[in-house]
N, CA and C atoms as a LAMMPS dump frame, in Angstrom:
ITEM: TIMESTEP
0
ITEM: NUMBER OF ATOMS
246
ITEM: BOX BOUNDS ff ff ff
-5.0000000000000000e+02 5.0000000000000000e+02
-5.0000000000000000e+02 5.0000000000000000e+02
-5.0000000000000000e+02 5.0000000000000000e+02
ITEM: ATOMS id mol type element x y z
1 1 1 N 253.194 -117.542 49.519
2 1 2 C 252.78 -118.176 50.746
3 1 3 C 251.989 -117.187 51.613
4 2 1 N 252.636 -115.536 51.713
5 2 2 C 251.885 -114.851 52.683
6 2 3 C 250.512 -114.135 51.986
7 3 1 N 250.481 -114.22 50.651
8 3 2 C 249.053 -113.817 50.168
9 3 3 C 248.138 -114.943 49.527
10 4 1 N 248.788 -115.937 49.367
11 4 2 C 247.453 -117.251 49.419
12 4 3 C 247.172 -118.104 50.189
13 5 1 N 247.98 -116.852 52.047
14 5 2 C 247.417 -117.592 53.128
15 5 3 C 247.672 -119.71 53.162
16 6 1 N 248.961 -119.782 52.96
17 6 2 C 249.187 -121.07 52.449
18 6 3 C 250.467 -121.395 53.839
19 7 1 N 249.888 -121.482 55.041
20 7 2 C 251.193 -121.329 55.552
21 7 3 C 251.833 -122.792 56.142
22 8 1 N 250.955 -123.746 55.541
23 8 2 C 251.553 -125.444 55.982
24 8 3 C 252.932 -125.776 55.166
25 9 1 N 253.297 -124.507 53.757
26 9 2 C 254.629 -124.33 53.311
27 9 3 C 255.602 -123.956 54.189
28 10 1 N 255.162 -123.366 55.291
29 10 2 C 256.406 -122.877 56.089
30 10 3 C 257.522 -123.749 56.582
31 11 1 N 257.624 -125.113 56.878
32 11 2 C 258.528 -125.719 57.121
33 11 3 C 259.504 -125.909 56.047
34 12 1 N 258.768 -126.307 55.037
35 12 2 C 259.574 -126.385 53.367
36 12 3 C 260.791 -125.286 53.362
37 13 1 N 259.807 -123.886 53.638
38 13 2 C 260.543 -123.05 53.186
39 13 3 C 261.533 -122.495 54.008
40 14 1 N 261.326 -122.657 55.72
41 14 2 C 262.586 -122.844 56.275
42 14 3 C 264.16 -124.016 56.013
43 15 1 N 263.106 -124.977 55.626
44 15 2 C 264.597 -125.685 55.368
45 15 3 C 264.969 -125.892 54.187
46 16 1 N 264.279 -124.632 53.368
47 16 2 C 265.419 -124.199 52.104
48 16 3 C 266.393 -123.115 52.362
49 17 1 N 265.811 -121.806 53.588
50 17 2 C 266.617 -121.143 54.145
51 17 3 C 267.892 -121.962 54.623
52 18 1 N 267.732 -122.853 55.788
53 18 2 C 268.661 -123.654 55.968
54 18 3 C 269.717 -124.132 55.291
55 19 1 N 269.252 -124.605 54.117
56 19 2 C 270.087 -125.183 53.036
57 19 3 C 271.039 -123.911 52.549
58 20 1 N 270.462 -122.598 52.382
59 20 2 C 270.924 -121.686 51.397
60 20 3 C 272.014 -120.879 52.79
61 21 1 N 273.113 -120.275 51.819
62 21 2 C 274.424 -119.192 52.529
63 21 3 C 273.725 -117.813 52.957
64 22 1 N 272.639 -117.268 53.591
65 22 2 C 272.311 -116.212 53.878
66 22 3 C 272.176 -116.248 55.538
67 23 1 N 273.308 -115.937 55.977
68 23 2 C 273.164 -115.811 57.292
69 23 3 C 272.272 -114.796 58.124
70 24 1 N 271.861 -113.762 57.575
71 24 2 C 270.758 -112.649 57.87
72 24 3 C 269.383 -113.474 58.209
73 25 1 N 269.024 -114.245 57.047
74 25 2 C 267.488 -115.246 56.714
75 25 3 C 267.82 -116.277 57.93
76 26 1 N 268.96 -116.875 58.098
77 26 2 C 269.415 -118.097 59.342
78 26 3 C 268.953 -117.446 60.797
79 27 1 N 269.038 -116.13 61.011
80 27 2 C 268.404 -115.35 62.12
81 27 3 C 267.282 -115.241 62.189
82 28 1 N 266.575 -114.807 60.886
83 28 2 C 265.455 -114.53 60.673
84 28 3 C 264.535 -115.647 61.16
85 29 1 N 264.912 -117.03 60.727
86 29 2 C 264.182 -118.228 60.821
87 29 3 C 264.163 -119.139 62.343
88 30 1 N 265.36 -118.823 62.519
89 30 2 C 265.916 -119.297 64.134
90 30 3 C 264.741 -117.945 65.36
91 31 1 N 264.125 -116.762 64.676
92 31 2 C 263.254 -116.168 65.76
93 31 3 C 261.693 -116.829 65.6
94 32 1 N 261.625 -117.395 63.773
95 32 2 C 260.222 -117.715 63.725
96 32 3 C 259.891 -119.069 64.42
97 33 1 N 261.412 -119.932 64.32
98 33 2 C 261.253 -120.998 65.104
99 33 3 C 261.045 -121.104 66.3
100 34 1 N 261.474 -119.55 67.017
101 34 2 C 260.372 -119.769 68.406
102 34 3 C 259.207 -120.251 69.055
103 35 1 N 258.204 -119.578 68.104
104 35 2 C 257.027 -120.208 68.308
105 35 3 C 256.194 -120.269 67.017
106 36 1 N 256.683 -121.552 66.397
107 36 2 C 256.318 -121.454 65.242
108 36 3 C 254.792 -122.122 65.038
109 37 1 N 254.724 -122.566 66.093
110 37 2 C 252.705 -122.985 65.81
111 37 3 C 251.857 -121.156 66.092
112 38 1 N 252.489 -120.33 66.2
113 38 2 C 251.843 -118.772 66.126
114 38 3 C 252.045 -118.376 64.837
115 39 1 N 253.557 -118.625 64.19
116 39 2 C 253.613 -117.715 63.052
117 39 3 C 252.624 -118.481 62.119
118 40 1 N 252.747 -119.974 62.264
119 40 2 C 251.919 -120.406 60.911
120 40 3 C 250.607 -120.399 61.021
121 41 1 N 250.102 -119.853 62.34
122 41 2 C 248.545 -119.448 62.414
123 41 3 C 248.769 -118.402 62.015
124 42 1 N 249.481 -117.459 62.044
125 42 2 C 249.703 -116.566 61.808
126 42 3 C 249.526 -115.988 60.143
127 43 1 N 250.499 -116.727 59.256
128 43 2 C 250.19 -116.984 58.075
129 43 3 C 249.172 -117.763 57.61
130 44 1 N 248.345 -119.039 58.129
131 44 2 C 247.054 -119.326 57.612
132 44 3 C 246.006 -118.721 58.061
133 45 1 N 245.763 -118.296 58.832
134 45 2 C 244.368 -117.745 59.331
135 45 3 C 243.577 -116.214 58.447
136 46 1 N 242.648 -116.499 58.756
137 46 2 C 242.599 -114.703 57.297
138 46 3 C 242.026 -113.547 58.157
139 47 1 N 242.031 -113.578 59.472
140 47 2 C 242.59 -112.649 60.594
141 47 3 C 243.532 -112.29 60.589
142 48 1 N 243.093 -110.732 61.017
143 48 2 C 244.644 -109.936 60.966
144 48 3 C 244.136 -108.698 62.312
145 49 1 N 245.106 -107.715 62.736
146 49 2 C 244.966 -106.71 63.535
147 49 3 C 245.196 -105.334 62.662
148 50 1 N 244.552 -105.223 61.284
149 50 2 C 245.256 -104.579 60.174
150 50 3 C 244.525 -103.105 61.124
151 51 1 N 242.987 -103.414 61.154
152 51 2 C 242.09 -102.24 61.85
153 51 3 C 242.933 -102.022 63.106
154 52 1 N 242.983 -102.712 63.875
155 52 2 C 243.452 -102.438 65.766
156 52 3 C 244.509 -101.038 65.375
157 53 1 N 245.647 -101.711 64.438
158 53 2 C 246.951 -100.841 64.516
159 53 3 C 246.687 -99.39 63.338
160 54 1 N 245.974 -99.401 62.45
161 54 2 C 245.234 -97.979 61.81
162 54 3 C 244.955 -97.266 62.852
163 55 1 N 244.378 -97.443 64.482
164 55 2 C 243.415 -96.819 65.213
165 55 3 C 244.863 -96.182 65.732
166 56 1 N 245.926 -97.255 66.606
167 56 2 C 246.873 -97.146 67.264
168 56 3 C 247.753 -96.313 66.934
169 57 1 N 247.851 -96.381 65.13
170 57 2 C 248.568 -94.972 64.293
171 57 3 C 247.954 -93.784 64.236
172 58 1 N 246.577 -94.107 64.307
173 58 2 C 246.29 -92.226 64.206
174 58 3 C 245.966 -91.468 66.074
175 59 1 N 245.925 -92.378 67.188
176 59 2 C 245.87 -91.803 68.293
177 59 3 C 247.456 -91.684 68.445
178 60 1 N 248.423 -92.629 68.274
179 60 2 C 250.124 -91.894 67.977
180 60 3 C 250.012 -90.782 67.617
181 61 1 N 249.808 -90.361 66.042
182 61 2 C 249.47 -88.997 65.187
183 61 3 C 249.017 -87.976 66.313
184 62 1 N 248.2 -88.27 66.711
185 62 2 C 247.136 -87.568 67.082
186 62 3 C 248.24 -86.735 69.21
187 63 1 N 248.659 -87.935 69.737
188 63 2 C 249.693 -87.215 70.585
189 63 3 C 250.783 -86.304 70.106
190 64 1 N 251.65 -86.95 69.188
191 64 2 C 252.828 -86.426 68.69
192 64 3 C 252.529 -85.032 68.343
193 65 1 N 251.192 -84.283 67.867
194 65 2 C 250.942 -83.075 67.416
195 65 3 C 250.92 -82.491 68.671
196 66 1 N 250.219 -82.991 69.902
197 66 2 C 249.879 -82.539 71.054
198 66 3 C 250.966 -81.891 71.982
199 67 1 N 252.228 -83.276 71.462
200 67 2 C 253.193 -83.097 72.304
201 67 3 C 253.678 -81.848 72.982
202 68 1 N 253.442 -81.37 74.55
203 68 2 C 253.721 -80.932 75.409
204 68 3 C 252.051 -79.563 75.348
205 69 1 N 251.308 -80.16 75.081
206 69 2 C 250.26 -79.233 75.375
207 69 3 C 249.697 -78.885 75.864
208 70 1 N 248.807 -80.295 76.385
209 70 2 C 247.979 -80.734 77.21
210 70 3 C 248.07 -82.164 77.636
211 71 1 N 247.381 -82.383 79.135
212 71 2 C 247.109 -83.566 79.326
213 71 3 C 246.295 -84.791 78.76
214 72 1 N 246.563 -86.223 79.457
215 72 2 C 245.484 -87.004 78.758
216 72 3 C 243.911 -86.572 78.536
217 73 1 N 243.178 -85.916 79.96
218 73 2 C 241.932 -85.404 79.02
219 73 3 C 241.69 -84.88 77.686
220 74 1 N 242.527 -83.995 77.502
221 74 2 C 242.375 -83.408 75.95
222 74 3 C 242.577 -84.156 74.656
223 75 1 N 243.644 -85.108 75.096
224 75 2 C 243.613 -86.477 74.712
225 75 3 C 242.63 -86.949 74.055
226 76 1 N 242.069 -87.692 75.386
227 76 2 C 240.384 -88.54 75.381
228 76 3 C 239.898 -87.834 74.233
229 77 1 N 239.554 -86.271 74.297
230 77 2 C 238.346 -86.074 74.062
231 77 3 C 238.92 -85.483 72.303
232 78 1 N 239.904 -85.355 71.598
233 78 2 C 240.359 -85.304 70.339
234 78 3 C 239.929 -86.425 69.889
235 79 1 N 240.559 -87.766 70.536
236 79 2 C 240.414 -88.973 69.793
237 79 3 C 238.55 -89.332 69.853
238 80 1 N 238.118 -89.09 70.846
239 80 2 C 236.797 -89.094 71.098
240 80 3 C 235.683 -88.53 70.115
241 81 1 N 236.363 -87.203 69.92
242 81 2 C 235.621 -86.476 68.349
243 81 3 C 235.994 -86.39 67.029
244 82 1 N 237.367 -87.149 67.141
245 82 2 C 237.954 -87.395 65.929
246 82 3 C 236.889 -88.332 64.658
């Protein structure tokens, strides 16, 4: 379902969770049922934030080395010439 982007299965496959003794998956499904017109755009759409959060991991990386060095300018200007 999550790699042939097929996500109009998602109801199916919650209420086989339902059906089945795994109380862990019964949590799991009771958070997707929050807002479940997001997750199943979520799963059909072939958008993703795969790039956004690569960037977000290496300016993380990129503080954590810093940690207690310098301020945000030095910051800026690592990620800037990175």
């Amino acid at each position: 379902m999550l790699t042939q982007l097929q996500g109009d299965q998602l109801p199916q496959w919650i209420k086989a969770v339902r059906t089945d003794d795994l109380p862990n998956l019964h949590t799991f499904v009771n958070g997707l049922e929050r807002d479940l017109a997001a997750v199943t755009a979520g799963v059909t759409l072939p958008w993703n934030s795969g790039v956004v959060e690569g960037h977000v991991n290496r300016i993380k990386m990129i503080k954590r080395q810093m940690y207690g060095r310098a301020g945000f300018g030095l910051l800026r200007k690592r990620v800037l010439l990175a």
